[in-house]
N, CA, C and O atoms as a Maestro MAE file, in Angstrom:
{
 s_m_m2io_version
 :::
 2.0.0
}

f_m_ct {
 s_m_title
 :::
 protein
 m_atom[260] {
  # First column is atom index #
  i_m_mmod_type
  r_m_x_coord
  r_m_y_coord
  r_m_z_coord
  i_m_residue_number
  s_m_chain_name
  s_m_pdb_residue_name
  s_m_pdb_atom_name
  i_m_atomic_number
  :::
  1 25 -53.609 -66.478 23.774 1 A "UNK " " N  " 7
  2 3 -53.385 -65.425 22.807 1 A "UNK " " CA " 6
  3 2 -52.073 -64.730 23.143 1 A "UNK " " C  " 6
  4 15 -51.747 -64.510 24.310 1 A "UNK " " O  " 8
  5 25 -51.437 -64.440 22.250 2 A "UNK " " N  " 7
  6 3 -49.866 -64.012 22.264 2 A "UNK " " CA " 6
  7 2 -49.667 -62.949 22.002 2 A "UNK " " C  " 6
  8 15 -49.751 -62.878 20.776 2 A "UNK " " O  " 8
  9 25 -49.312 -61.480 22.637 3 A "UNK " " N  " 7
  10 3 -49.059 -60.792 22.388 3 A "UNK " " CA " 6
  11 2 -47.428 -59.944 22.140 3 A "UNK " " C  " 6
  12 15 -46.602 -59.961 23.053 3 A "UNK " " O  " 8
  13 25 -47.166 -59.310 20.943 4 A "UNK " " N  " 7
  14 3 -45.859 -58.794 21.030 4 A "UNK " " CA " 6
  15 2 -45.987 -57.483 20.823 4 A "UNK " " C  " 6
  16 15 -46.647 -57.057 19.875 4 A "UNK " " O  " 8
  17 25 -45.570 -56.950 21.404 5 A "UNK " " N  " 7
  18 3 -44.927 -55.700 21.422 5 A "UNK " " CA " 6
  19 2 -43.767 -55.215 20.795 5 A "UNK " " C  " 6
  20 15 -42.784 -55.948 20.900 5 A "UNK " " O  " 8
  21 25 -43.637 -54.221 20.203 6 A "UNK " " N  " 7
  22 3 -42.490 -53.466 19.263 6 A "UNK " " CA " 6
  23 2 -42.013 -53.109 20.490 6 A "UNK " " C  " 6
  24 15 -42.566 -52.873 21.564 6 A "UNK " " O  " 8
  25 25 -40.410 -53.115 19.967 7 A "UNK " " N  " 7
  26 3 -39.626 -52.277 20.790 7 A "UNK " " CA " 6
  27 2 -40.008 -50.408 20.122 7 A "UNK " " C  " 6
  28 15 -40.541 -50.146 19.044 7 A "UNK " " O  " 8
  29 25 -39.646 -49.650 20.911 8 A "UNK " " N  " 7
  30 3 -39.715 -48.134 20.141 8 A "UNK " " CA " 6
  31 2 -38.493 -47.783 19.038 8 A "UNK " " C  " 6
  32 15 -38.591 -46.886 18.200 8 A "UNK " " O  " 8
  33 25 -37.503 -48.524 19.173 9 A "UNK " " N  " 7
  34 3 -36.791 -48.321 17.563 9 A "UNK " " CA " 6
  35 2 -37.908 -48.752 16.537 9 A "UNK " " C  " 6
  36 15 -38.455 -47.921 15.812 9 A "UNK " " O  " 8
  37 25 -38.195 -50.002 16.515 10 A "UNK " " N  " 7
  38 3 -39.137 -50.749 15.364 10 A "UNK " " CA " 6
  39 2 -40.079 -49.917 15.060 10 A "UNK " " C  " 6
  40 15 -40.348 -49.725 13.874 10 A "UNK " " O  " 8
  41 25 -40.824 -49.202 16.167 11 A "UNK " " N  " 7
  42 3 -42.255 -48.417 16.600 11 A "UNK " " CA " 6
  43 2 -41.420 -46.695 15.546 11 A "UNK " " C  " 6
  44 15 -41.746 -46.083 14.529 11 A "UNK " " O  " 8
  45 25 -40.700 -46.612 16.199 12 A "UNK " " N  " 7
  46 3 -40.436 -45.139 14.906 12 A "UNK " " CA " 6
  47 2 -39.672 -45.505 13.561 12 A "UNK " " C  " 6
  48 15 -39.878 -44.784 12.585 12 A "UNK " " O  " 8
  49 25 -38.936 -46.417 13.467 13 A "UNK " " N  " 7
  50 3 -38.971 -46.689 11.929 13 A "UNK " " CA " 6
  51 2 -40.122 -46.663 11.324 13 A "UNK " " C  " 6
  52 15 -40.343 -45.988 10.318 13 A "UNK " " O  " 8
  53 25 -41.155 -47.586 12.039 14 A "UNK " " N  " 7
  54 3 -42.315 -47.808 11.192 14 A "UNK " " CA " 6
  55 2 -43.247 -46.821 10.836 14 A "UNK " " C  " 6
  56 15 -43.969 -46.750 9.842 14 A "UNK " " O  " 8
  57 25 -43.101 -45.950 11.953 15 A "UNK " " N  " 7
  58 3 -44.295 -44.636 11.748 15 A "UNK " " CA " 6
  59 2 -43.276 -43.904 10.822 15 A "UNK " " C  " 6
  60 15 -43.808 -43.623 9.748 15 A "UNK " " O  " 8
  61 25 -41.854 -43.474 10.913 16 A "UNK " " N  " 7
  62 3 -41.118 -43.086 9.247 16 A "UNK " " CA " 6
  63 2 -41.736 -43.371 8.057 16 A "UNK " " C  " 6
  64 15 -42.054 -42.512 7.233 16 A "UNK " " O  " 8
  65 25 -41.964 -44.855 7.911 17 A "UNK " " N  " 7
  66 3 -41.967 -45.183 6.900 17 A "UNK " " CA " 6
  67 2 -43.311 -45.186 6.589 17 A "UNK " " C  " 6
  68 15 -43.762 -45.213 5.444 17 A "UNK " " O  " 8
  69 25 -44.095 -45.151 7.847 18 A "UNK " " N  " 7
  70 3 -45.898 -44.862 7.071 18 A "UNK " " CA " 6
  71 2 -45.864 -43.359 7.039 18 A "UNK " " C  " 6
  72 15 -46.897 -42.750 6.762 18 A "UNK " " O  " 8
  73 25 -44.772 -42.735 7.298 19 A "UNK " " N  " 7
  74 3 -45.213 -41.186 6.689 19 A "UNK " " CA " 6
  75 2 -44.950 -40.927 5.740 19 A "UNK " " C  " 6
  76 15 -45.473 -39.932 5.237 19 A "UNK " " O  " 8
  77 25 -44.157 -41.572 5.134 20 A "UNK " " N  " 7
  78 3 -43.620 -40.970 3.571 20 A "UNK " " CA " 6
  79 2 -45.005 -41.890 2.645 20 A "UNK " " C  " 6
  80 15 -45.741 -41.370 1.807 20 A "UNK " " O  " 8
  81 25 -45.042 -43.160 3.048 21 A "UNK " " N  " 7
  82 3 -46.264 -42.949 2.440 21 A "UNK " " CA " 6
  83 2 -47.709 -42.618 2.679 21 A "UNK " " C  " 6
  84 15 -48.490 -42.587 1.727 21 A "UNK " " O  " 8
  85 25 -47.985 -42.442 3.545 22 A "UNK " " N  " 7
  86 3 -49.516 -41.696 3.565 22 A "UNK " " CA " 6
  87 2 -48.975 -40.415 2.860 22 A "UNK " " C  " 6
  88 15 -49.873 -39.694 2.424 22 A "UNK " " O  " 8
  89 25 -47.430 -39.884 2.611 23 A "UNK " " N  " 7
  90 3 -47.775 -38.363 1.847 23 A "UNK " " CA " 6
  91 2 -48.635 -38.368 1.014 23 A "UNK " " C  " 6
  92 15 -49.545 -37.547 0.909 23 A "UNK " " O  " 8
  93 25 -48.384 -39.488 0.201 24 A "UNK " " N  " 7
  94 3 -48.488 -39.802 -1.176 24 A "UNK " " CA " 6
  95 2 -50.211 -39.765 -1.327 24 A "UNK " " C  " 6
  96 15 -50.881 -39.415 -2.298 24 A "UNK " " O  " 8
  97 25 -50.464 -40.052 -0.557 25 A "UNK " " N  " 7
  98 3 -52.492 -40.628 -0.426 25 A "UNK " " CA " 6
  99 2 -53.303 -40.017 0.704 25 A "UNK " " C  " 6
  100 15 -54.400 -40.543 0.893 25 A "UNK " " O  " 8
  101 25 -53.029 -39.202 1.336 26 A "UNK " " N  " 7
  102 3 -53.644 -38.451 2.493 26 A "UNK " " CA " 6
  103 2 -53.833 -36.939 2.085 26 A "UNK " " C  " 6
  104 15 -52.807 -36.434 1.627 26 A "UNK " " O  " 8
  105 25 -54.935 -36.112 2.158 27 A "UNK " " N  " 7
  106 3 -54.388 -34.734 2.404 27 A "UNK " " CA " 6
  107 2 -53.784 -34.397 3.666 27 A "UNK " " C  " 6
  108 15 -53.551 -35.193 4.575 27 A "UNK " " O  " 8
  109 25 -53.474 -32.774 3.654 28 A "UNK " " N  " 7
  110 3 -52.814 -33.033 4.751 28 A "UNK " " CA " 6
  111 2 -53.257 -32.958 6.051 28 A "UNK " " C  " 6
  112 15 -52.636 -33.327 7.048 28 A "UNK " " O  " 8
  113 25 -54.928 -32.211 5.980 29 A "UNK " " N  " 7
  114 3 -55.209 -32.216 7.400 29 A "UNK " " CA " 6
  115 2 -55.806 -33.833 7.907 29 A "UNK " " C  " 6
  116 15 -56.068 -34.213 9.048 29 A "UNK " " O  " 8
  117 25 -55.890 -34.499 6.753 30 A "UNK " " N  " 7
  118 3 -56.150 -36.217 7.018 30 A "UNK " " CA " 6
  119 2 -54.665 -36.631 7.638 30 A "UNK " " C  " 6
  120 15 -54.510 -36.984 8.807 30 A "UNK " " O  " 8
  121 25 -53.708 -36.538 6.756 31 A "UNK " " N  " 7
  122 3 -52.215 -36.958 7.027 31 A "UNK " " CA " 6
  123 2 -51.803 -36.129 8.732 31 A "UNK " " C  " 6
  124 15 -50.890 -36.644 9.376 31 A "UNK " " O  " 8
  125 25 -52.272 -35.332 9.112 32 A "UNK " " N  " 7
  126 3 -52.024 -34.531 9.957 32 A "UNK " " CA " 6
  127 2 -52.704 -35.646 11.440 32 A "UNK " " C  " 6
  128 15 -52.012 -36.170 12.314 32 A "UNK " " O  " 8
  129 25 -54.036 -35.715 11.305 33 A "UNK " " N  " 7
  130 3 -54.796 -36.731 12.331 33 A "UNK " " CA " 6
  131 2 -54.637 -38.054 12.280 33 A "UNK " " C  " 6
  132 15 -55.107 -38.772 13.163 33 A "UNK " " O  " 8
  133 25 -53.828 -38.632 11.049 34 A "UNK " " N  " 7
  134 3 -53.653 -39.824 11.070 34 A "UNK " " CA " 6
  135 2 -52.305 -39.771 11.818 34 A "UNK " " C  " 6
  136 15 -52.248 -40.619 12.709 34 A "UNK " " O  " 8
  137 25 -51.094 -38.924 11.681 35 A "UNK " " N  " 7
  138 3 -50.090 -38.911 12.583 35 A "UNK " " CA " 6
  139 2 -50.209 -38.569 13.848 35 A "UNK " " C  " 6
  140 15 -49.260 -38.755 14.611 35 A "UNK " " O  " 8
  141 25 -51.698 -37.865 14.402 36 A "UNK " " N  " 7
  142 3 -51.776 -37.490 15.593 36 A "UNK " " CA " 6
  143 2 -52.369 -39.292 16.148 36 A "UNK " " C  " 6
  144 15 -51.977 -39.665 17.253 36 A "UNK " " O  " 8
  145 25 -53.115 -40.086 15.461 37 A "UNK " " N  " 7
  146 3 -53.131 -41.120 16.271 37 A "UNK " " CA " 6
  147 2 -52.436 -42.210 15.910 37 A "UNK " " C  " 6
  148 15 -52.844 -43.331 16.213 37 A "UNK " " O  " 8
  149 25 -51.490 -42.051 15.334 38 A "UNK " " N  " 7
  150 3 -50.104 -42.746 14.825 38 A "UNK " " CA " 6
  151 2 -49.211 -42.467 16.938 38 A "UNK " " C  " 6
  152 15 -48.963 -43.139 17.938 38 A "UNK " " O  " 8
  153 25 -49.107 -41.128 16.465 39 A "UNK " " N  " 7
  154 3 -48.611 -41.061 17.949 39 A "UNK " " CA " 6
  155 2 -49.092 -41.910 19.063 39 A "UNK " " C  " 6
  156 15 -48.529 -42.851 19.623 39 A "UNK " " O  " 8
  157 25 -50.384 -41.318 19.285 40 A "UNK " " N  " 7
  158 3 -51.079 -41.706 20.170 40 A "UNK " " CA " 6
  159 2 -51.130 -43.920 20.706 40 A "UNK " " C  " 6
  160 15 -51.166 -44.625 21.714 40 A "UNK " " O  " 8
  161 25 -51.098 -44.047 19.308 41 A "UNK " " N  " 7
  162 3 -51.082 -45.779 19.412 41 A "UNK " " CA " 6
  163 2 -49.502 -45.770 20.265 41 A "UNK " " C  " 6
  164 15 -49.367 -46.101 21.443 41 A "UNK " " O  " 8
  165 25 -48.403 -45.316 19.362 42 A "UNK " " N  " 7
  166 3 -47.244 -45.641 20.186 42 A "UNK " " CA " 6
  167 2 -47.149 -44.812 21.286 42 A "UNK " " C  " 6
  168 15 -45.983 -45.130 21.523 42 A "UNK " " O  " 8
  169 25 -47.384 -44.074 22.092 43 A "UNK " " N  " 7
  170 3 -47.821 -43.997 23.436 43 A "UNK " " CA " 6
  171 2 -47.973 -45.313 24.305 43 A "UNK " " C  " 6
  172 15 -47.200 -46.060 24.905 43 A "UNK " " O  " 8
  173 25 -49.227 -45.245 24.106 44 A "UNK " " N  " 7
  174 3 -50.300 -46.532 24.337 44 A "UNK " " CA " 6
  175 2 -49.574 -48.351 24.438 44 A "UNK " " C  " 6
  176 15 -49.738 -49.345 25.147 44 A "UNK " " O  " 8
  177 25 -48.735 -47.941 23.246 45 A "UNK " " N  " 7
  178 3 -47.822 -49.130 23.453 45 A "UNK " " CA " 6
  179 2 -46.678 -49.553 24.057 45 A "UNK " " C  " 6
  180 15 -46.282 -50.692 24.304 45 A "UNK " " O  " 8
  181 25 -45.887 -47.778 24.396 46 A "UNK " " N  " 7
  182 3 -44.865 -47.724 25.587 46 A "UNK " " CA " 6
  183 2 -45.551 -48.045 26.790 46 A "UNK " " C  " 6
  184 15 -44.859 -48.780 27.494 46 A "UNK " " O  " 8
  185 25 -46.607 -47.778 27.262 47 A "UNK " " N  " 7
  186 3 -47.279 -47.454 28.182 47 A "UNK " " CA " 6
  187 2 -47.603 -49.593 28.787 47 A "UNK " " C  " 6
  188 15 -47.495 -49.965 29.955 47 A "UNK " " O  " 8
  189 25 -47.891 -50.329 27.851 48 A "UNK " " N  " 7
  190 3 -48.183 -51.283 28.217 48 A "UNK " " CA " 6
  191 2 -47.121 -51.925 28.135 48 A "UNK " " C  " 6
  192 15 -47.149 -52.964 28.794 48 A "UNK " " O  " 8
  193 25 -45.740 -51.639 27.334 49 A "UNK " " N  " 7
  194 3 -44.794 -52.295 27.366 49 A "UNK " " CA " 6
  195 2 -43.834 -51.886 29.180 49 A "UNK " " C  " 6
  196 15 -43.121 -52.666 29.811 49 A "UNK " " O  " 8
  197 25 -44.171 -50.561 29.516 50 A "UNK " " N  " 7
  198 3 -43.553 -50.371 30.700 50 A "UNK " " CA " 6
  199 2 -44.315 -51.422 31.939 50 A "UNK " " C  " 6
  200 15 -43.585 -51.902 32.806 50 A "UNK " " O  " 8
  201 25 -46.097 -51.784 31.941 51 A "UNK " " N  " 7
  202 3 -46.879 -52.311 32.412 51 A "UNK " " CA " 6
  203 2 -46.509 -53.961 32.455 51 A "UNK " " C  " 6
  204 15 -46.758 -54.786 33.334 51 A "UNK " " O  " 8
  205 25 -45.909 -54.095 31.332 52 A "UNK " " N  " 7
  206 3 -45.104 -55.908 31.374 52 A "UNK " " CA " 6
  207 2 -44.053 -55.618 31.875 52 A "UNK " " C  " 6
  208 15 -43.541 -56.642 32.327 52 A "UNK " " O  " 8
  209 25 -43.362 -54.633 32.064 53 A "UNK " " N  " 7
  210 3 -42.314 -54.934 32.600 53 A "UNK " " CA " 6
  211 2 -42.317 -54.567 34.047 53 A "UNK " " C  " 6
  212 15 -41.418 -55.001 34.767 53 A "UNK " " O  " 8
  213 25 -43.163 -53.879 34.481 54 A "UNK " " N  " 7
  214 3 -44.041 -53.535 36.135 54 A "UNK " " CA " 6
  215 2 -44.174 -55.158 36.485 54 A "UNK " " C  " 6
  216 15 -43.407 -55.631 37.323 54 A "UNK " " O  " 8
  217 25 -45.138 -55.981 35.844 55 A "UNK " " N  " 7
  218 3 -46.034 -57.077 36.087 55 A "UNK " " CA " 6
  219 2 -44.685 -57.732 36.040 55 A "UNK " " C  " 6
  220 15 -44.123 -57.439 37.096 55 A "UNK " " O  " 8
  221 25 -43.869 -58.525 35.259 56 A "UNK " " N  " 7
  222 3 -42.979 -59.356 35.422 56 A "UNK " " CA " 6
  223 2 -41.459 -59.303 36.264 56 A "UNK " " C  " 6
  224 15 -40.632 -60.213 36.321 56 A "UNK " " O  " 8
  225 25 -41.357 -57.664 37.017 57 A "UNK " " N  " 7
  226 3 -40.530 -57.649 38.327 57 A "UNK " " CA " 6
  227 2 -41.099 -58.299 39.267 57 A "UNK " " C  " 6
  228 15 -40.634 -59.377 39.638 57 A "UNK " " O  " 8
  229 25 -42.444 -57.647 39.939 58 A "UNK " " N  " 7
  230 3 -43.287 -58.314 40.401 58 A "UNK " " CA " 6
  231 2 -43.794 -59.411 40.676 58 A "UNK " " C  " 6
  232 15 -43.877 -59.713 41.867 58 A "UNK " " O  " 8
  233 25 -44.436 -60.616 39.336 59 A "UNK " " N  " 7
  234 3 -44.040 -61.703 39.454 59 A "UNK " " CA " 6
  235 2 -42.390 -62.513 39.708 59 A "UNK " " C  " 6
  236 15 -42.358 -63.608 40.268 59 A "UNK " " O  " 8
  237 25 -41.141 -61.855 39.247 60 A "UNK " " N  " 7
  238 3 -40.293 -62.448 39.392 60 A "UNK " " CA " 6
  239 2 -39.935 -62.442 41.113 60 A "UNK " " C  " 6
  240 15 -39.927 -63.482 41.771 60 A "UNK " " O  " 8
  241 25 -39.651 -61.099 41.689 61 A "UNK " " N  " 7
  242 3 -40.058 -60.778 43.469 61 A "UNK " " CA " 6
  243 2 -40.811 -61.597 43.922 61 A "UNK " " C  " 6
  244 15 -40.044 -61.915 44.830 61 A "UNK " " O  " 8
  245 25 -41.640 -62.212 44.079 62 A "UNK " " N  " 7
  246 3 -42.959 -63.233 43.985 62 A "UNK " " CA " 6
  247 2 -42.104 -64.260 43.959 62 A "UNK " " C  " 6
  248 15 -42.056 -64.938 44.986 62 A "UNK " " O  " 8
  249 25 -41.309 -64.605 42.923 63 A "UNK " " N  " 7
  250 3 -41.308 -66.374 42.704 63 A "UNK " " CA " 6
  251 2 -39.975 -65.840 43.814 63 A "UNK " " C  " 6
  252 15 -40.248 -66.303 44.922 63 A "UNK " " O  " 8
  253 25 -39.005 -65.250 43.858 64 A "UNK " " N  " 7
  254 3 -37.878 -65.448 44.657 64 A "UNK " " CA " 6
  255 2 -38.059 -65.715 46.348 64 A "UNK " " C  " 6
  256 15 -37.185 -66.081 47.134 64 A "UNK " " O  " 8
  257 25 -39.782 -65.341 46.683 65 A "UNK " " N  " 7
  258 3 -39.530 -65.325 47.725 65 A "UNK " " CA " 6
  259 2 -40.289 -66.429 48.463 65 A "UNK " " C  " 6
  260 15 -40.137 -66.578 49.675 65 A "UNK " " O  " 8
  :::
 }
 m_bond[259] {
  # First column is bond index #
  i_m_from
  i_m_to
  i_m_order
  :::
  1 1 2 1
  2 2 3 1
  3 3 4 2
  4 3 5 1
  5 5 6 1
  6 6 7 1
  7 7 8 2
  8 7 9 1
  9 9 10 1
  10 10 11 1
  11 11 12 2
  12 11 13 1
  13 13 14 1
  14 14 15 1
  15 15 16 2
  16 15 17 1
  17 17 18 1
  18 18 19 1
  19 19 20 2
  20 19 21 1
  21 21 22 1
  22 22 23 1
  23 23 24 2
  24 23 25 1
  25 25 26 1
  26 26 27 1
  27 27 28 2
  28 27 29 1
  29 29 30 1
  30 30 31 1
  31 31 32 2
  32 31 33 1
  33 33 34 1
  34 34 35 1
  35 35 36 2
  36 35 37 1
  37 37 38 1
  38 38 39 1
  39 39 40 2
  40 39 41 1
  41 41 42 1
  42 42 43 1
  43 43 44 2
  44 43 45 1
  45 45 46 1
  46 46 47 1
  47 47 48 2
  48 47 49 1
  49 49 50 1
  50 50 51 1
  51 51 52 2
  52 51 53 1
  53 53 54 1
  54 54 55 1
  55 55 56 2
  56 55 57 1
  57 57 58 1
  58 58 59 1
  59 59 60 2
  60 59 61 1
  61 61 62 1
  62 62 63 1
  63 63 64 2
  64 63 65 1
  65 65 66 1
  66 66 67 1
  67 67 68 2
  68 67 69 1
  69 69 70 1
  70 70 71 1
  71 71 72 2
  72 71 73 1
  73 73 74 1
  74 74 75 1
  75 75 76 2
  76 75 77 1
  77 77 78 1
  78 78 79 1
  79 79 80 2
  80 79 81 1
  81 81 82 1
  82 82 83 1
  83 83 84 2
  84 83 85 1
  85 85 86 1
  86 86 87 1
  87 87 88 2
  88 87 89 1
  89 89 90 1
  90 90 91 1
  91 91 92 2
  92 91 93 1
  93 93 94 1
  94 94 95 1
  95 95 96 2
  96 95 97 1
  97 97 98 1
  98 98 99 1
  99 99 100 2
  100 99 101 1
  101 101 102 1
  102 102 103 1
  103 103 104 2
  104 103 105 1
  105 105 106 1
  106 106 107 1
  107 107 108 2
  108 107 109 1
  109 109 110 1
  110 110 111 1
  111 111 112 2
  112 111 113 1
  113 113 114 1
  114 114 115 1
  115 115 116 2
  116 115 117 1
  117 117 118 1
  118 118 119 1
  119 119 120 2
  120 119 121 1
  121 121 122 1
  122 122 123 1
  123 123 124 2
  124 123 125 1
  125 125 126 1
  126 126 127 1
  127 127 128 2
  128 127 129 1
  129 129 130 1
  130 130 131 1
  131 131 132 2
  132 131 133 1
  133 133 134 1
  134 134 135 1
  135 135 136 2
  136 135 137 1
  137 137 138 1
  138 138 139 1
  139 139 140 2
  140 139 141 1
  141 141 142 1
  142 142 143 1
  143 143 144 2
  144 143 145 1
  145 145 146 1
  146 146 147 1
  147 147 148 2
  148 147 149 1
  149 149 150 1
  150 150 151 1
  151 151 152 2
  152 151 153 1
  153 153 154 1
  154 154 155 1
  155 155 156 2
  156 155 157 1
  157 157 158 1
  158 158 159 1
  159 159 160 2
  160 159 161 1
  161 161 162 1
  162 162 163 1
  163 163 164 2
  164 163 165 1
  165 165 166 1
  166 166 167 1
  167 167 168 2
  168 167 169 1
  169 169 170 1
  170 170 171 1
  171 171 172 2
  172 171 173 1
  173 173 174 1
  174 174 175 1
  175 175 176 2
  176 175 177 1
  177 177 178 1
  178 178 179 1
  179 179 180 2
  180 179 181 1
  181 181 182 1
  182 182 183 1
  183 183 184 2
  184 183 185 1
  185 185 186 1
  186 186 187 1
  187 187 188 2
  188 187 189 1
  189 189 190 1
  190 190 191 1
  191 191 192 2
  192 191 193 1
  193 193 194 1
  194 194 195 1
  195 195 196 2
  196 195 197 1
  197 197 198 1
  198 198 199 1
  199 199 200 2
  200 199 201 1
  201 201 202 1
  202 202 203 1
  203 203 204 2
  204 203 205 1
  205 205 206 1
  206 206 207 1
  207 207 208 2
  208 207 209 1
  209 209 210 1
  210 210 211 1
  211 211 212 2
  212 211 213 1
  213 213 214 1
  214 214 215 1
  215 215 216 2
  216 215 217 1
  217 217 218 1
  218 218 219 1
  219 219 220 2
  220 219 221 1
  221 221 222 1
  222 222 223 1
  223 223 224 2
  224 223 225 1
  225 225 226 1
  226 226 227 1
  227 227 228 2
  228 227 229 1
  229 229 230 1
  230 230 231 1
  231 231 232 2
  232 231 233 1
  233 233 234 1
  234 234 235 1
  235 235 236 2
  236 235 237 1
  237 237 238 1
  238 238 239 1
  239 239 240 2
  240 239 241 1
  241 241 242 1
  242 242 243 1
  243 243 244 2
  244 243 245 1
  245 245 246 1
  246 246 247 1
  247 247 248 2
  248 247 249 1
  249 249 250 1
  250 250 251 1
  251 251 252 2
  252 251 253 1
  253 253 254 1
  254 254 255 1
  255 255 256 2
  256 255 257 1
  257 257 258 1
  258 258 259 1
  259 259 260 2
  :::
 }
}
């Protein structure tokens, strides 16, 4: 199973562009919690993208030695 990860440019364009539209279809204290775990996902995804890049120094240190 293959996983990719957004870089955080891609990761805030995209939450831009899901905010202008959830304006359109959310109230706002819905639109309000949907951006609070809008955040929260990209967190979550810096967080594992820093974790591949922990794991693959590591393995690379590993193979050099």
């Amino acid at each position: 199973m293959t996983m990719t990860i957004s870089s955080v440019t891609d990761t805030e364009s995209r939450a831009s562009l899901v905010s202008k539209l959830t304006k359109a279809y959310y109230r706002d204290d819905q639109q309000e919690k949907f951006m609070d775990l809008q955040a929260e996902i990209d967190s979550l995804l810096q967080q594992l993208q820093n974790l591949k890049n922990q794991r693959e120094e590591v393995d690379s240190q590993g193979d050099a030695n």
